[in-house]
Structure formats: structure tokens, C-alpha cells
N, C-alpha and C positions, 0 to 999 in steps of 0.2 A: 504494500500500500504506500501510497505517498505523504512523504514526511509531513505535517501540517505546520504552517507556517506560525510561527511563536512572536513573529517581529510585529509592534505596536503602531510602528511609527516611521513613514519615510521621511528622508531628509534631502532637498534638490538644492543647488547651486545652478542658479543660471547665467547668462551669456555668453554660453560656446553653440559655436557652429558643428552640429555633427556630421560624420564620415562615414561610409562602409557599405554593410550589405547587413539586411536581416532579414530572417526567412520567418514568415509567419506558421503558428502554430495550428493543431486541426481542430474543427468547428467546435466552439462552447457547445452552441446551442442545440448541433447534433448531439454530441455524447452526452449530456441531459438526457435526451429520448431515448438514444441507441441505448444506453446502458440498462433503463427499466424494459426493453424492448426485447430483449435478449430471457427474458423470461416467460416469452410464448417458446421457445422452445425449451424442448424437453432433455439437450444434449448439449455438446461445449459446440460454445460460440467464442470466436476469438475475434477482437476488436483492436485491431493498429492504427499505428501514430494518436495515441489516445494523449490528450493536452493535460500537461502539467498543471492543473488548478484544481483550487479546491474544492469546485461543484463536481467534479469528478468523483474526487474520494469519497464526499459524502456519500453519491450516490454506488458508490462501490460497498460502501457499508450497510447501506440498504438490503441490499443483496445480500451481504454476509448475515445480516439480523435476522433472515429467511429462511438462512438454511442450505444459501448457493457458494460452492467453493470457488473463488475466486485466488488468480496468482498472477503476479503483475513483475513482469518484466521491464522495465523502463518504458517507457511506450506500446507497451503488448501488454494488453490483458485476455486471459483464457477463464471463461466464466463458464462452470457448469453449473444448471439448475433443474439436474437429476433430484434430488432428494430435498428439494425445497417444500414447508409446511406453511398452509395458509394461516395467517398470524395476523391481530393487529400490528400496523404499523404508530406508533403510538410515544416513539424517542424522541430525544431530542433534534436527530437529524433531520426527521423529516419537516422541522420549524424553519432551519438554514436555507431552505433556496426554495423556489416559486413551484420547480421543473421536478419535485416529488410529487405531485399531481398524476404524473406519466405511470406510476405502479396503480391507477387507479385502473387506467384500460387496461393494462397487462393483465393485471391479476384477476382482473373480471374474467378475463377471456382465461385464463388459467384455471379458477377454481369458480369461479359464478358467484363470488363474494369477497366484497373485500372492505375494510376497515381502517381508515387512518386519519388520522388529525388533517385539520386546515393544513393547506401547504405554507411554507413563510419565502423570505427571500425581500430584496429591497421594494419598499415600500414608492410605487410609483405613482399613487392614486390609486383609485379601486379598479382593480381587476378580477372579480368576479369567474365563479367557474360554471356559471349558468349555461352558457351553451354545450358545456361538455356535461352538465348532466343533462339538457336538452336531449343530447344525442344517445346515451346510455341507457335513456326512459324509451326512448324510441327503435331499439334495441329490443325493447324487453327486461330491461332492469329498472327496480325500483331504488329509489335513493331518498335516505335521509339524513338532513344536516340538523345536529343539536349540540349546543354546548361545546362546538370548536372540533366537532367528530363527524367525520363524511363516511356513512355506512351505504353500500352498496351491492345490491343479490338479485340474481335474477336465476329463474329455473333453465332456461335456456336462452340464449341468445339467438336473434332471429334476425336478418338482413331488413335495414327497411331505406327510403328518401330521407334525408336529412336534408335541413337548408339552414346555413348559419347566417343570420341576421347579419354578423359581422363576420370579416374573411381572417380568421382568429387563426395564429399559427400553435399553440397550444388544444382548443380543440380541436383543430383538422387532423394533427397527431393522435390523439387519446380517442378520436373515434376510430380511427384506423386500427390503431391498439387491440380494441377493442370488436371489432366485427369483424378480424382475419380470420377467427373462427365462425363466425357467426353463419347460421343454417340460409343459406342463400344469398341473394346480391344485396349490399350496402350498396347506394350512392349519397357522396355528399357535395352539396349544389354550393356554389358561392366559397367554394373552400380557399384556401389559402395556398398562395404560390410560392414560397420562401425557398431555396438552395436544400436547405434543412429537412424539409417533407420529403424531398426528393431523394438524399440520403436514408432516412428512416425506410422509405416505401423499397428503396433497393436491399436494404439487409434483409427486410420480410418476405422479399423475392427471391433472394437466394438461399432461405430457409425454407424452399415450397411453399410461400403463400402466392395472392394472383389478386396485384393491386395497382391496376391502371391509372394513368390521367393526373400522377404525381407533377407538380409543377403549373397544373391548369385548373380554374375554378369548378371543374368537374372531376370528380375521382370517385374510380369504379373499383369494389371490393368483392370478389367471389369469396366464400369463406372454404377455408379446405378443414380436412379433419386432422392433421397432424404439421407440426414446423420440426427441421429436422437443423443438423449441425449446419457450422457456416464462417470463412472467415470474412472480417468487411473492414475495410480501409475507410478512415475517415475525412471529410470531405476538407478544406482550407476555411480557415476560418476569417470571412468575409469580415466583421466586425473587427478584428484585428487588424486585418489587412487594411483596414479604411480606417483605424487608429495610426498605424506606422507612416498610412501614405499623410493624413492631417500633418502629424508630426512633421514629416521630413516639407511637405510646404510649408511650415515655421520657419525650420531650422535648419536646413540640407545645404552645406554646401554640394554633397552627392552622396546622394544616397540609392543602393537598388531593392526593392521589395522583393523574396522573392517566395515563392509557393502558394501562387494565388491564381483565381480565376477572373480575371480583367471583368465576365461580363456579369460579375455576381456584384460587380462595385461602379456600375454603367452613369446610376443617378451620382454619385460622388464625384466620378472624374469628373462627369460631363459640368457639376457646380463648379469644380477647380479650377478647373481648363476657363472657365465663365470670369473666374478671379483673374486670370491670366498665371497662374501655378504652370511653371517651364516642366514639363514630364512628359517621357514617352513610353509606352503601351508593349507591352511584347508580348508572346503566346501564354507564360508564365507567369510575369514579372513586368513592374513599373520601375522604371527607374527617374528622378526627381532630382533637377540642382537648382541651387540659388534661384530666388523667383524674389523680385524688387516691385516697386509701384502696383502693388495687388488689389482691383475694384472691389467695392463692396458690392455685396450679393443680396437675394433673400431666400430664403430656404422655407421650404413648407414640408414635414414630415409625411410620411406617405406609407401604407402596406407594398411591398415586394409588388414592382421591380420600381416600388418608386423611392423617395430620401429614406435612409433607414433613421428607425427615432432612436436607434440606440448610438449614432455617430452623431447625431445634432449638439449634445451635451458638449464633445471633442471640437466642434469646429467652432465654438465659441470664443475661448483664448485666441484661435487664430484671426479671426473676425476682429475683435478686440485687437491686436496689436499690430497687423499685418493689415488692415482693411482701410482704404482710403473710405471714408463716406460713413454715413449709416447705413447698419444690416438690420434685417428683421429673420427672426425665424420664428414658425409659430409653428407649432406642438398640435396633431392632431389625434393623436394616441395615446399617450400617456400624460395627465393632468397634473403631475408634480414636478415632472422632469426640472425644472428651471431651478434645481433648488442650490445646484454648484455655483449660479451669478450671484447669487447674495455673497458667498465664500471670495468669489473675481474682484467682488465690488472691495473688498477689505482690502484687497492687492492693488485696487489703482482704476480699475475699468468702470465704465460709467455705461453701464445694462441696468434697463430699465421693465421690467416685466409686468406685463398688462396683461389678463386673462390669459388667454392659451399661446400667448405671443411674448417673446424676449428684443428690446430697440434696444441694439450695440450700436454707441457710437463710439466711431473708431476714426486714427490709431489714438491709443493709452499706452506709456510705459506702465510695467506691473512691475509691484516692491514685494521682495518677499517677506512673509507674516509668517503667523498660526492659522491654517487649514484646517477645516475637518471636513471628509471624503462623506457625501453625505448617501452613495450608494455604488455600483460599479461605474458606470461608463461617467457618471460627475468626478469619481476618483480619480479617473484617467484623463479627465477634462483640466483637474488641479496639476496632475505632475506635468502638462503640456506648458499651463501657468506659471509653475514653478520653475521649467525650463527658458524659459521667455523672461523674468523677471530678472529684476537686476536684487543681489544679494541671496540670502537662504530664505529656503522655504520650507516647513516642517508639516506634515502631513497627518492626520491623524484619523484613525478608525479604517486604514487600509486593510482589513481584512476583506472588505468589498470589494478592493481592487484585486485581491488575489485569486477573487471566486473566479475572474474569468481572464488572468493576467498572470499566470503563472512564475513567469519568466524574464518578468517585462523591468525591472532593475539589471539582470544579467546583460538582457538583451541592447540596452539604453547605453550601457557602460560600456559595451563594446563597439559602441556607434561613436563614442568618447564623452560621453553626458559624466557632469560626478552628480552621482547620485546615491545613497546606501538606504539600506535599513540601520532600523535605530530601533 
């Protein structure tokens, strides 16, 4: 298992220009699924390039609370859940991250009952899991929520139309989950297009499931009656890769991204390129220098394949100090996100947030303070700050940065950032 991270506090030095090359890590947001996913079958499933963070582990001890032997190679994990016991899930892990939600389809489809706490994980505004019991009621499963406990049973699962109100990439997942067994054809209408679904929907295909139309607001489920062994590579993690490429438009004298799929970050470059950000595109790999007199933009958050809301937080600092003009970005997903510019504001930047909308105006030199990371992608929004700033920056409640940022000190430092734990 992976060491868990003890450190309280980063500590950044800014104004250097960085150098090099970094290769981004594999999908958070898959291995959250892939890993509760791996328990419709009944035999080892082995899962590579698996990311160093800590919503991983968690969700590796999930698994181990179950009953499934897991053994973790440095990036290889072999997961068998031959002799797993249907159990409340009921610990403390499953309060730490949102994407514990994912054993709720599994294990439905596994035992036809299942038991565990609200899922936890950073607090973005309400996010609700209506639609995915929407879809589990429609199924043939009954569900009740009392007292902070999601119980869920059904006698058998039975294929039905499902239509998500919203194009939700948590339940498009968890009905999927959940109807690979199910006694005839699932379809669900309006579903959600993300990189992510598309990885999940491949591993349950190569465990003999038969689950169409991944990537398109239509996905079609035949249910089969057995998942069998399987190994599955995981996909680049898009989120990352469109953290390092923000970065290197700050700070690059030359920088090359690499292990990434250019069209999974299509709304990102095309905003950069908009800024005038100097970067060229390659089958793998961006590569990024020096970028001077950069426009202000506006950004509007978007479901797949449009602004991701989880890079919006990231491109704030650079907006802030790199942006001639005022920016707007407004928030159409998630209703707290904005909560890192109150943190910017103490550093120098003059963001100003109005309902579901944030007015940067820019540029602002940033000084550095005391930070507190108020959840992942605002965490990673400050050490871009803290890089930019003139003087130290100390960061605190970075265990949010490391749910989905492994590496990202190691990685920094070698690009030549001083940066440490503290």
C-alpha cells in the first residue's frame, strides 16, 4: 500500500522561471471508479500505472475492509475479490473522498445489497446523489437514506431507460456499475461524456461485460451473467495535465508535458492559445516557452468536452498575474468553487466574486503569506500562487492537494521550483 502522506504543510519560494520535462500521472478520476469496479469480478484484476495519491489508497482499503486481497507493486496493483463478504461499509475511509459512492453500484451488482455511510470528500457545494439512486430505483433497487447511512437491496436487478436530468459523471459511472449484471438492456439517455466513463466502460469490457456508446450521451448496457479476470492500463490524467500545462504558461521558460492526450484538454489549449500562451501540440505531448503580453480571457465552466471546473480554480493565479485586462470566469457546476480567491486576495490579487462568477483584474504582483488549501484543485490553485509570488508562501491543510497530486512537490522540484514539505 502507499505510504500516506504525514506532511502538514507546504512551503513555496517564488520567482524562478522553470525548466524540463514532466510527465503527467494516470487518471485520479478513473482509478476512483476502476478500483470499486474491479469488484464485479469475481477473479484478479490487475490495474497499471495506478497514481501515487491518496484517493487511491483509500480506496485500496476499501477493498481490503471486504475481504479482497490486494498487493501493490509500485504502480501495479493485483486485486483479487474471490472471497470478499458483503459488509457495511461504515469506517472512516469511506468519509475521505466523494468517489466511495462507486462500491455502491459494485456491490449492488455483486450481492443485491449494500450499506454505507454518506460518501465525504471536498466540500464543493451540494452535490447530491439523487440521480444515482434515481437510476438504482429504476433498476429494481430500493434505497434508503437515514441518519448519514445509504442502504440499498434489491431482489434482482433488471435493465431499464434511465434519463439523467443532468449529464453527471458520477452517476453515469455507478449506473453502469450497477446494471453490467442486470437481467436485460440498461440504456442511459443524457449520460455523460468525460475520458473517465470511457476508461471504466473498457475495463468492464474486457472482463466480458457489453457496454456501448461510452463517450456519447447514449450508453447501451446488455447485462451478462458473469465478469471474469483482466489486466487494464490507466488512462493520462487530463486534470493534471491541464494543471502542469496552467503552470508552465506562468512560469516556463521551457517546459515539455508529457503523457497526455492533446484532445482530452481541446477546451484548455484552445482558452491559452486565446491568451496568446506560445505552445505547440504533439501526438503525446505539449511542449510550452516563455509566453509575455498575455490577453485577458473569460472562461465559462462546462460538462466534457467543454472548460473542465476542476482546472478553472488553476487558471486563476495565472489570470491574476499574467493577464493584461479583466477576466471573468463563472462557475456553472460546482457553487463553492471560488473559495481559493478569498486565500489570492491575502496574497495581492484583486478577485472579486459575484454569484457563480469570479472578476480578476489583472496583472497583480502576489506576496507571499499564510494559505490554507481550502480543497484539491484551490490547493493546487495556491502552490501556482505561491510560485508566482514574490517571497514564501506556506500552505496549509495540503492533505487535499495530495488526494489527487501525488507527486507534485517531487515533480515541481525537478522542473527547478524550491518548494518542500514542512
Amino acid at each position: 500500500m502507499t505510504e500516506k502522506n504525514n506532511y502538514d504543510t507546504i512551503k513555496v519560494i517564488g520567482g524562478k522561471k522553470l525548466n524540463g520535462e514532466v510527465k503527467v500521472a494516470s487518471s485520479k478520476n478513473s482509478t476512483v471508479a476502476l478500483i470499486p469496479a474491479t469488484l464485479l469480478s469475481g477473479e484478479e484484476v490487475i490495474l497499471e500505472n495506478l497514481p501515487n495519491i491518496s484517493d487511491a489508497t483509500v480506496q485500496l482499503e476499501l477493498l481490503e475492509e471486504l475481504g479482497c486481497t490486494v498487493e501493490r507493486d509500485d504502480a501495479c496493483v493485483k486485486i483479487n475479490t474471490k472471497e470478499i463478504k458483503s459488509k457495511p461499509l461504515v469506517g472512516e475511509n469511506v468519509t475521505k473522498l466523494r468517489a466511495s459512492y462507486y462500491y455502491i453500484g459494485a456491490l449492488l451488482t455483486r450481492f443485491k445489497e449494500v450499506e454505507i455511510l454518506m460518501p465525504g470528500g471536498c466540500y464543493l457545494g451540494p452535490r447530491p446523489i439523487d440521480l444515482h439512486i434515481k437510476g438504482f430505483e429504476k433498476l429494481g433497487a430500493k434505497v434508503d437514506i437515514s441518519q448519514g447511512l445509504v442502504k440499498v437491496k434489491a431482489e434482482k436487478l433488471k435493465g431499464s431507460n434511465i434519463y439523467l436530468d443532468i449529464a453527471s459523471v458520477g452517476a453515469t459511472i455507478n449506473i453502469m456499475l450497477a446494471a453490467v449484471m442486470a437481467e436485460g438492456r440498461t440504456v442511459i439517455e443524457n449520460a455523460a461524456k468525460e475520458p473517465e466513463i470511457i476508461d471504466v466502460a473498457n475495463l468492464i469490457n474486457s472482463m466480458g461485460g457489453k457496454v456501448r456508446g461510452a463517450g456519447t450521451s447514449k450508453i447501451k448496457i446488455d447485462g451478462v451473467t458473469k465478469l471474469g479476470s483482466t489486466r487494464h492500463e490507466i488512462i493520462p490524467d487530463r486534470i493534471e495535465a491541464g494543471t502542469y500545462l496552467i503552470y508552465a504558461a506562468a512560469l516556463a521558460e521551457e517546459i515539455k508535458i508529457t503523457n497526455i492526450i492533446p484532445m482530452h484538454l481541446e477546451s484548455l489549449i484552445s482558452k491559452l492559445e486565446e491568451m496568446g500562451v506560445n505552445l505547440e501540440v504533439y501526438k503525446d505531448s505539449i511542449l510550452v516557452k516563455e509566453s509575455k503580453n498575455l490577453k485577458q480571457i473569460n472562461i465559462r465552466t462546462a460538462v466534457y468536452p467543454g472548460f473542465p471546473t476542476d482546472l478553472q480554480q488553476i487558471m486563476v493565479p495565472l489570470l491574476t498575474t499574467k493577464a493584461n485586462g479583466v477576466s471573468i470566469i463563472t462557475e456553472t457546476i460546482y457553487s463553492s468553487r471560488f473559495k481559493n480567491c478569498h486565500e489570492l486576495n491575502k496574497m495581492g490579487a484583486n478577485i472579486r466574486v459575484e454569484n457563480n462568477s469570479a472578476i480578476i483584474v489583472a496583472p497583480k504582483q502576489l506576496y507571499g503569506t499564510l494559505v490554507d488549501a481550502p480543497d484539491l484543485r484551490g490547493g493546487a490553485s495556491l502552490i501556482l500562487a505561491g510560485l508566482l509570488a514574490e517571497g514564501e508562501t506556506t500552505i496549509n491543510n495540503v492533505e487535499h492537494i495530495y488526494r489527487g497530486y501525488g507527486d507534485i512537490i517531487e515533480k515541481l522540484t525537478a522542473l527547478g521550483a524550491t518548494i518542500t514539505k514542512a
